[in-house]
Z-matrix of the N, CA and C atoms (Angstrom, degrees):
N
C 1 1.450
C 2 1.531 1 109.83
N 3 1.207 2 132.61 1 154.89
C 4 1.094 3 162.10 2 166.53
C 5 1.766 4 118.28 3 -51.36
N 6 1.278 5 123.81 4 120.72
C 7 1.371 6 129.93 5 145.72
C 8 1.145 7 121.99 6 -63.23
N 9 1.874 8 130.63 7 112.32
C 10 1.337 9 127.18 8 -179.96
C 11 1.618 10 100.87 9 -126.09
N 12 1.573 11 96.49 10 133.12
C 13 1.152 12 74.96 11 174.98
C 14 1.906 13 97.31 12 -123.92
N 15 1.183 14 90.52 13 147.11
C 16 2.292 15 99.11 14 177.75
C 17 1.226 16 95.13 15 -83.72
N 18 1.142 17 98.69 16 141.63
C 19 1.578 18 118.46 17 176.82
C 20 1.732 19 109.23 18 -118.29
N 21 1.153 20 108.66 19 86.82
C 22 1.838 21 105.99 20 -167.43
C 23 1.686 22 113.55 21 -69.10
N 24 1.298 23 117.54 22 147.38
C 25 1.640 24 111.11 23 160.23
C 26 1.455 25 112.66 24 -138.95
N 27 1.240 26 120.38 25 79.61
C 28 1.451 27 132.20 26 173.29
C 29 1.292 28 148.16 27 -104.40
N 30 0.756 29 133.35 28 134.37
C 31 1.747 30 156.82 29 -155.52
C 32 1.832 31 108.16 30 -86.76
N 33 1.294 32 90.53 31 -65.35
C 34 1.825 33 102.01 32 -174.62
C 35 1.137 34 132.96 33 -133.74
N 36 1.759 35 97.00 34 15.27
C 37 1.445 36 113.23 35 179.60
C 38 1.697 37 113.85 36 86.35
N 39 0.811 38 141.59 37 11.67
C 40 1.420 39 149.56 38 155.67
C 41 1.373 40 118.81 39 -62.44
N 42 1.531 41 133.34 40 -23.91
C 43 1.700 42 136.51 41 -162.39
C 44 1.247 43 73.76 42 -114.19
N 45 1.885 44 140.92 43 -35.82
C 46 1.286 45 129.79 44 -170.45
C 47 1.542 46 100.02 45 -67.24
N 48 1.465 47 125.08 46 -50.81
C 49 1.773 48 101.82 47 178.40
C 50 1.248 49 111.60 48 -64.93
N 51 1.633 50 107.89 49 -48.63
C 52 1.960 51 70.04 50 176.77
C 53 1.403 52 133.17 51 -82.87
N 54 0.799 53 119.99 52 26.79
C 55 1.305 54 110.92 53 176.37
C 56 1.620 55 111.52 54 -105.25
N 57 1.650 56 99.57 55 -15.14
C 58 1.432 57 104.84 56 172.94
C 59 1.583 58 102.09 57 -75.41
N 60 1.225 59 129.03 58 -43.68
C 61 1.408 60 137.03 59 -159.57
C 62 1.900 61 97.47 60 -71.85
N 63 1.445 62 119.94 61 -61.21
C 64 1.184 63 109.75 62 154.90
C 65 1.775 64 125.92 63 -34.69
N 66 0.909 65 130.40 64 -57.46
C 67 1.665 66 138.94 65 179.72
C 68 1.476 67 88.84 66 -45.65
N 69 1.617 68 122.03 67 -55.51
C 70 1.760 69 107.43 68 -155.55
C 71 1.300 70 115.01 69 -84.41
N 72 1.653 71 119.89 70 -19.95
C 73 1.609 72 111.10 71 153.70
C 74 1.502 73 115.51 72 -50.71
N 75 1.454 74 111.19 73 -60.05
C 76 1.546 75 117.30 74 -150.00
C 77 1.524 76 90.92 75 -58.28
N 78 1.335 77 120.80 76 -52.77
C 79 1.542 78 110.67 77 -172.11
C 80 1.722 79 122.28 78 -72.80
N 81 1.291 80 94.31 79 -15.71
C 82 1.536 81 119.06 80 151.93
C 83 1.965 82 125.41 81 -29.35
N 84 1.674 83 80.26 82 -66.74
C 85 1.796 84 113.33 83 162.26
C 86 1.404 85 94.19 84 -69.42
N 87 1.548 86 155.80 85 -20.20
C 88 1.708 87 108.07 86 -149.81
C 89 1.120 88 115.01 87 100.51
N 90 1.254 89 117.21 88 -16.39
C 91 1.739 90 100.71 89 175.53
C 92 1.550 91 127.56 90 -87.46
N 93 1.102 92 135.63 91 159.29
C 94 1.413 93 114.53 92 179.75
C 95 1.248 94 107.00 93 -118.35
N 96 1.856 95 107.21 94 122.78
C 97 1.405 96 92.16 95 -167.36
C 98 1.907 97 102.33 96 -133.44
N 99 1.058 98 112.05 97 150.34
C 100 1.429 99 122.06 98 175.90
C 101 1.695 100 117.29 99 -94.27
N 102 1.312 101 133.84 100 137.41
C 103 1.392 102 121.33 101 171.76
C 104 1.489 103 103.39 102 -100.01
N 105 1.710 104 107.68 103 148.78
C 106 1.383 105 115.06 104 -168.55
C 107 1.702 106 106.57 105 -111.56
N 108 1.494 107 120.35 106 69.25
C 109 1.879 108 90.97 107 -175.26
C 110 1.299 109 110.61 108 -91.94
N 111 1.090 110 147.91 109 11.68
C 112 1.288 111 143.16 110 155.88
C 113 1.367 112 127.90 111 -124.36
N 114 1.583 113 109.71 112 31.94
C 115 1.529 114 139.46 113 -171.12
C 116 1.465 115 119.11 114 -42.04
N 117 1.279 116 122.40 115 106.86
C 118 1.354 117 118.81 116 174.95
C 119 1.828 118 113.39 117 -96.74
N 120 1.621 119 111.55 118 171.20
C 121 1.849 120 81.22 119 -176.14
C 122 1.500 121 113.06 120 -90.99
N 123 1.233 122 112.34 121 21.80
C 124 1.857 123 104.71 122 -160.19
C 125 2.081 124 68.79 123 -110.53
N 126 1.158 125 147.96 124 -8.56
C 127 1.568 126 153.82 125 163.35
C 128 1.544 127 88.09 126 -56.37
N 129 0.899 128 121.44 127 -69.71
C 130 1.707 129 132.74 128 -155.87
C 131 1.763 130 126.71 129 -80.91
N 132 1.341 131 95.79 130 140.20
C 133 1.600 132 93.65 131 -162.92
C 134 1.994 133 99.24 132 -112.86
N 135 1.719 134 103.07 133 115.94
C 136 1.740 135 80.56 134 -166.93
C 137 1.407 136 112.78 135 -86.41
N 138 1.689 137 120.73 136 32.33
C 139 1.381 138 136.66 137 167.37
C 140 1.840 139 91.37 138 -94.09
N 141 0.946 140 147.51 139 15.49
C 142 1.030 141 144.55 140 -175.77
C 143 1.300 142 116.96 141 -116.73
N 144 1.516 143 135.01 142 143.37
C 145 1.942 144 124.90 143 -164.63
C 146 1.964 145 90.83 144 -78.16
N 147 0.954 146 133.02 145 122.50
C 148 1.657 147 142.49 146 164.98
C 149 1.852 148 111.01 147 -67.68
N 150 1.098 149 130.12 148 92.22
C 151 1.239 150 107.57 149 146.13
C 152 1.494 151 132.23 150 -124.07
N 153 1.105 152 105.07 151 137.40
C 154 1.225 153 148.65 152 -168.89
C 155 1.489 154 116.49 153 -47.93
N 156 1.285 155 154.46 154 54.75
C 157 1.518 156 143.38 155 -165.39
C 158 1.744 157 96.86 156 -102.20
N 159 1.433 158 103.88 157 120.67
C 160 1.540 159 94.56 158 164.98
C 161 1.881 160 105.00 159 -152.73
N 162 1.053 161 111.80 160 141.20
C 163 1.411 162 107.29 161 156.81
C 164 1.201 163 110.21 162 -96.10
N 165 1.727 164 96.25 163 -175.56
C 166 1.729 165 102.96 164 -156.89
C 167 1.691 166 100.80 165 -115.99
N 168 0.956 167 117.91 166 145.53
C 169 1.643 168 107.41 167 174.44
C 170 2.150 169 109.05 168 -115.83
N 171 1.111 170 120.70 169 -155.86
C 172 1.136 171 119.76 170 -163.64
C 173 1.055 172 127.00 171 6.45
N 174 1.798 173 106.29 172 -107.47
C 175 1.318 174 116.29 173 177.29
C 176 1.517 175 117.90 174 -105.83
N 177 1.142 176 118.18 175 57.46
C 178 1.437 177 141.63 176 -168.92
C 179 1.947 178 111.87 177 63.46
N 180 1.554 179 99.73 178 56.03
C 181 1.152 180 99.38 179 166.63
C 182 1.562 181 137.82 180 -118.37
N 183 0.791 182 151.36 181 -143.49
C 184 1.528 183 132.43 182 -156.72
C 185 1.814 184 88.25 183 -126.25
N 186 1.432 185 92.85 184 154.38
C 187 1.549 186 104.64 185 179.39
C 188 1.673 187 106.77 186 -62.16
N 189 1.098 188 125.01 187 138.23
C 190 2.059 189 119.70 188 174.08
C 191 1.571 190 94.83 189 -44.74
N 192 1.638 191 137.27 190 -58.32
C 193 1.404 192 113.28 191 -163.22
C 194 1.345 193 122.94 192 -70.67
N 195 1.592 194 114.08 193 7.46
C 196 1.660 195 118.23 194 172.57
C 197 1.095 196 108.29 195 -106.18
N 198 1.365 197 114.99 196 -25.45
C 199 1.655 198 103.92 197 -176.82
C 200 1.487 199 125.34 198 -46.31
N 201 1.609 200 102.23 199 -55.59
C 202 1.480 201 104.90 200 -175.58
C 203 1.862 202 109.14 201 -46.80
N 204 1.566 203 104.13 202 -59.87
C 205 1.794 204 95.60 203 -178.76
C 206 1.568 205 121.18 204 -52.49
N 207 1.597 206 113.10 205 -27.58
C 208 1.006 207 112.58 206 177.89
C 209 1.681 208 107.72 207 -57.77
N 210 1.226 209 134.67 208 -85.72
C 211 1.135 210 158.99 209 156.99
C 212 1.595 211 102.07 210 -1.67
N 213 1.419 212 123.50 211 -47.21
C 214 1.075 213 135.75 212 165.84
C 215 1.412 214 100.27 213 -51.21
N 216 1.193 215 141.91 214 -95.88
C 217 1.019 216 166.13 215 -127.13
C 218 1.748 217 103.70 216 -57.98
N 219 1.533 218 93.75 217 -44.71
C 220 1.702 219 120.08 218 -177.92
C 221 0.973 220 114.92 219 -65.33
N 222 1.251 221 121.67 220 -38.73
C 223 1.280 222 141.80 221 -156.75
C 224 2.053 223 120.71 222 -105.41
N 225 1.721 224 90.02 223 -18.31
C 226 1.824 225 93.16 224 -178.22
C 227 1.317 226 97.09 225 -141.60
N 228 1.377 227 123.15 226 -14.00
C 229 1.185 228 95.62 227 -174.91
C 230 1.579 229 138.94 228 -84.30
N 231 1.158 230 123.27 229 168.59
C 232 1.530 231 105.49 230 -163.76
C 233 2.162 232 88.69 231 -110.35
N 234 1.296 233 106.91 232 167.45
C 235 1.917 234 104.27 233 167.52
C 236 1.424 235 112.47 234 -34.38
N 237 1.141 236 107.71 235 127.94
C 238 1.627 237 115.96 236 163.37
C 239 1.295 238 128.68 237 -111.39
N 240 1.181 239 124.72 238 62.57
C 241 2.070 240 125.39 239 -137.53
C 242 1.701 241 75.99 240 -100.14
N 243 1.105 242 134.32 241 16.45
C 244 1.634 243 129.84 242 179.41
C 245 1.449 244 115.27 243 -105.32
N 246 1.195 245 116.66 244 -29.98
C 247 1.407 246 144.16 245 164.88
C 248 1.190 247 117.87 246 -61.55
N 249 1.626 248 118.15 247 106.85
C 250 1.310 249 124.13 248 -175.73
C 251 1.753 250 103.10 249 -105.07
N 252 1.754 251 108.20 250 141.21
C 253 1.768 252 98.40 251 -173.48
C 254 1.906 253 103.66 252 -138.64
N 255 1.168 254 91.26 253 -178.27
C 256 1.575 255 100.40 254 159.22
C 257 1.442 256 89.27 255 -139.94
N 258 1.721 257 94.39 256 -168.70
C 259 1.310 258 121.59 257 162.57
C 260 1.282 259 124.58 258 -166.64
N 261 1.642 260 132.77 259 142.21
C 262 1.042 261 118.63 260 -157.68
C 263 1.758 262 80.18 261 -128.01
N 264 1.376 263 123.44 262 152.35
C 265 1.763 264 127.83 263 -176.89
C 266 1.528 265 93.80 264 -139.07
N 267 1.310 266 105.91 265 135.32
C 268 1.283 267 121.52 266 -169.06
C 269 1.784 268 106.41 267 -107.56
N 270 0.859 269 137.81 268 107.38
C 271 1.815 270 126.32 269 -179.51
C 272 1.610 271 106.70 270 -134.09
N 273 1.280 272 73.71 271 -170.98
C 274 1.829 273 96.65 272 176.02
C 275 1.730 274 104.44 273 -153.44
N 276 1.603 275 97.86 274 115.36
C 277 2.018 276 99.44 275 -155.70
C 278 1.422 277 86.70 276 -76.64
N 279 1.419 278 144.21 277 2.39
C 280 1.509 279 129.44 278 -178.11
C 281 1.805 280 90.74 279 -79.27
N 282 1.130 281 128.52 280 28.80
C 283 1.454 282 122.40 281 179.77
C 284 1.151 283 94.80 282 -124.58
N 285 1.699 284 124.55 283 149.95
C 286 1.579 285 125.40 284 -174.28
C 287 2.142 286 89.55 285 -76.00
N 288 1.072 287 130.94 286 -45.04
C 289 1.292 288 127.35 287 -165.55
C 290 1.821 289 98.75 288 -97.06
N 291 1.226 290 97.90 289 79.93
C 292 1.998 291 108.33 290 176.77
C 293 1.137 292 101.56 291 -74.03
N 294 1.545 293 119.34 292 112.99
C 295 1.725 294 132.61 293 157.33
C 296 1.856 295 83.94 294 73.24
N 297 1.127 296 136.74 295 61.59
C 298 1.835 297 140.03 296 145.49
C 299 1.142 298 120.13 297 -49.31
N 300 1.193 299 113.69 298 -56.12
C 301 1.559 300 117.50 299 -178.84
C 302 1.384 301 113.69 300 -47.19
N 303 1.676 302 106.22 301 -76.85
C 304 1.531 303 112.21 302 155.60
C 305 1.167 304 138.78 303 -14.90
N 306 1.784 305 119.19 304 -37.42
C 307 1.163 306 135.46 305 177.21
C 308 1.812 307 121.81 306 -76.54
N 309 1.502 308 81.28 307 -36.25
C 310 1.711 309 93.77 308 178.18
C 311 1.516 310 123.16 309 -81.05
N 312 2.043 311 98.26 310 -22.40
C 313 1.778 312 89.72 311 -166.60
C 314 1.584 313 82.72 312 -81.07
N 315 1.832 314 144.99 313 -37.91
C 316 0.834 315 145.15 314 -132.65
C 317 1.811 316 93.84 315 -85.80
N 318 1.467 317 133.51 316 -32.48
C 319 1.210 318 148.07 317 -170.62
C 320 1.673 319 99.60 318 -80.37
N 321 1.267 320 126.62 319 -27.74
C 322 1.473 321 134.04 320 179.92
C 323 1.542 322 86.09 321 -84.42
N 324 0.969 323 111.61 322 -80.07
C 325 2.096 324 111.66 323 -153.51
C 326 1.794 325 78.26 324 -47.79
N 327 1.057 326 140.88 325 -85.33
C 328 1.619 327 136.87 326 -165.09
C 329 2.222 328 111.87 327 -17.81
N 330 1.276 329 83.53 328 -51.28
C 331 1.624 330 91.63 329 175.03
C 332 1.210 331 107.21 330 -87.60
N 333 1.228 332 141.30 331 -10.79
C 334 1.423 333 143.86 332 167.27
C 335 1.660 334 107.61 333 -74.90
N 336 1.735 335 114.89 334 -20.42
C 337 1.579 336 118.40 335 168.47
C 338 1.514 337 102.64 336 82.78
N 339 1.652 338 126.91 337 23.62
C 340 1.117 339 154.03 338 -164.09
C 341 1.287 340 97.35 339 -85.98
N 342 1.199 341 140.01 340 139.62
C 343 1.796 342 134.72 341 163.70
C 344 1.340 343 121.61 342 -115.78
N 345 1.627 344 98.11 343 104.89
C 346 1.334 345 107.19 344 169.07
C 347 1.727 346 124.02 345 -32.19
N 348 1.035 347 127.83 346 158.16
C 349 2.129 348 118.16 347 171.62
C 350 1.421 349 99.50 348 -95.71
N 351 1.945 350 116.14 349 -34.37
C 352 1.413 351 127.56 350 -159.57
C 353 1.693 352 96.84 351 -157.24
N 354 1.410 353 87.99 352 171.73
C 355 1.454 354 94.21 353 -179.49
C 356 1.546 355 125.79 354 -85.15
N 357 0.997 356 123.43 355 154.23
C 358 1.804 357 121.52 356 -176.59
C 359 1.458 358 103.90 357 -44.16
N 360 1.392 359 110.50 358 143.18
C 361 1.065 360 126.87 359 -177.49
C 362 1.746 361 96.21 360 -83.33
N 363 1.432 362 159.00 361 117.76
C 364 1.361 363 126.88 362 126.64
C 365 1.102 364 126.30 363 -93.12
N 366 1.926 365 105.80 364 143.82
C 367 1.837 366 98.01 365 174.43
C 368 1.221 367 102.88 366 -133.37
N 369 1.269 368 107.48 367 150.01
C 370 1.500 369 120.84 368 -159.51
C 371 1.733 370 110.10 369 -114.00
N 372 1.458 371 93.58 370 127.10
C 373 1.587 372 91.93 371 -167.73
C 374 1.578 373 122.04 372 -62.10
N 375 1.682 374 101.29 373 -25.43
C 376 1.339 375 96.46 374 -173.79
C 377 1.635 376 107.39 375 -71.12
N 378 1.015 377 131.74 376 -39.86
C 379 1.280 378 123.96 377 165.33
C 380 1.511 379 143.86 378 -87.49
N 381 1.515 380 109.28 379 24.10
C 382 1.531 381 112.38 380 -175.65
C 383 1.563 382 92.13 381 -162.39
N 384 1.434 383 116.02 382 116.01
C 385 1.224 384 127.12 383 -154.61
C 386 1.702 385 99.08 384 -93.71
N 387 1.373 386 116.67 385 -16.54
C 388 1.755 387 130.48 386 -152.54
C 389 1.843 388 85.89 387 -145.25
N 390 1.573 389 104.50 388 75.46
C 391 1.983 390 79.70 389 -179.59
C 392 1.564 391 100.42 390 -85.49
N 393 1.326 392 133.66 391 -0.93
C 394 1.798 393 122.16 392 158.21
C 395 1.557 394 105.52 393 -36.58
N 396 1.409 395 131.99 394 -58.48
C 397 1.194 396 134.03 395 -174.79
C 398 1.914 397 106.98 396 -58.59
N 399 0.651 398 124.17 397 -56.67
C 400 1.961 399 117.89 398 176.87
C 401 2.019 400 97.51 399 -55.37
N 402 1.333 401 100.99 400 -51.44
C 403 1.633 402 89.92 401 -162.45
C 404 1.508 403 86.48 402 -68.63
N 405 1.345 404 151.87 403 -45.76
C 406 1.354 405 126.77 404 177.38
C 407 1.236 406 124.47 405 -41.10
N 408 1.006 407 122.58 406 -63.23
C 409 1.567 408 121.53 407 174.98
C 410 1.175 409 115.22 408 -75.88
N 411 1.693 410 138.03 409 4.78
C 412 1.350 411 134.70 410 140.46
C 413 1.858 412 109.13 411 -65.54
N 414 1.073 413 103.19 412 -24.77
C 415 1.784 414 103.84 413 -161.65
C 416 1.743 415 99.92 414 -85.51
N 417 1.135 416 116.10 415 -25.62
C 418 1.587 417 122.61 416 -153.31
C 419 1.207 418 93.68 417 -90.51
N 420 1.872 419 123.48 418 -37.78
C 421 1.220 420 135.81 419 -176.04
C 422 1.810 421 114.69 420 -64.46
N 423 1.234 422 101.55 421 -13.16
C 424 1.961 423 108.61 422 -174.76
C 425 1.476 424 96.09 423 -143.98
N 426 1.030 425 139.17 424 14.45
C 427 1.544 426 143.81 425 178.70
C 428 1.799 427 103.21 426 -50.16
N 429 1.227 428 82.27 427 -47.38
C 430 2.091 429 94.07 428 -157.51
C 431 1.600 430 103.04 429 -77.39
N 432 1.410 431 125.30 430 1.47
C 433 1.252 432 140.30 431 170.91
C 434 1.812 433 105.57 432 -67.00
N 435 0.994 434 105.91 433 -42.41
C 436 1.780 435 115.66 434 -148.80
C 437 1.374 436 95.07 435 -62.53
């Protein structure tokens, strides 16, 4: 089985349930996985499966505990075409920038030469009151990839 590790970016604790609810399938399956909410990159191993849970705050910007890795990432990292990821984006589409954050870490790992398994998850607050339940059955649907 697979090392995964979640990489959280949250505001109010919402990417924290799911990302907990994700963690208890995957280890569910066998995998052994660590959660990252204040993730730096010398924390992270890119032999390890990355996923990605973050909501978006303002005007489609990244939660404060992702910024720093983000910024990191932009700023030192070299190609990572070895690094396999997801991502799950948390929004609310009554915002002109729906799920931003999501958009930006997913546009970095892409120029980082990073390979997605599946496509970004987005869930939208106005219509999914519990989005742990969509990213579950997004996760179960590409699980056997990792």
């Amino acid at each position: 089985m697979a090392a995964v590790d979640i990489i959280i970016g949250s505001v109010y604790g919402s990417a924290v349930l799911v990302a907990e609810t994700l963690e208890q399938a995957l280890t569910e399956a066998g995998h052994r996985v660590q959660l990252h909410e204040d993730a730096v990159l010398a924390d992270l191993d890119t032999g390890h499966f990355w996923l990605f849970v973050t909501s978006t705050t303002g005007q489609g910007d990244l939660p404060p505990n992702l910024l720093p890795l983000f910024e990191e990432m932009r700023e030192c990292c070299p190609p990572m075409p070895q690094l396999r990821y997801a991502l799950v984006a948390l929004g609310d589409s009554s915002y002109d920038n729906f799920c931003g954050a999501g958009r930006q870490v997913d546009e970095l790992l892409q120029e980082l030469q990073a390979q997605a398994v599946t496509e970004r998850l987005q869930v939208d607050a106005t219509e999914t009151l519990e989005p742990e339940e969509p990213a579950l059955v997004w996760l179960k649907g590409w699980m056997a990839q990792i």
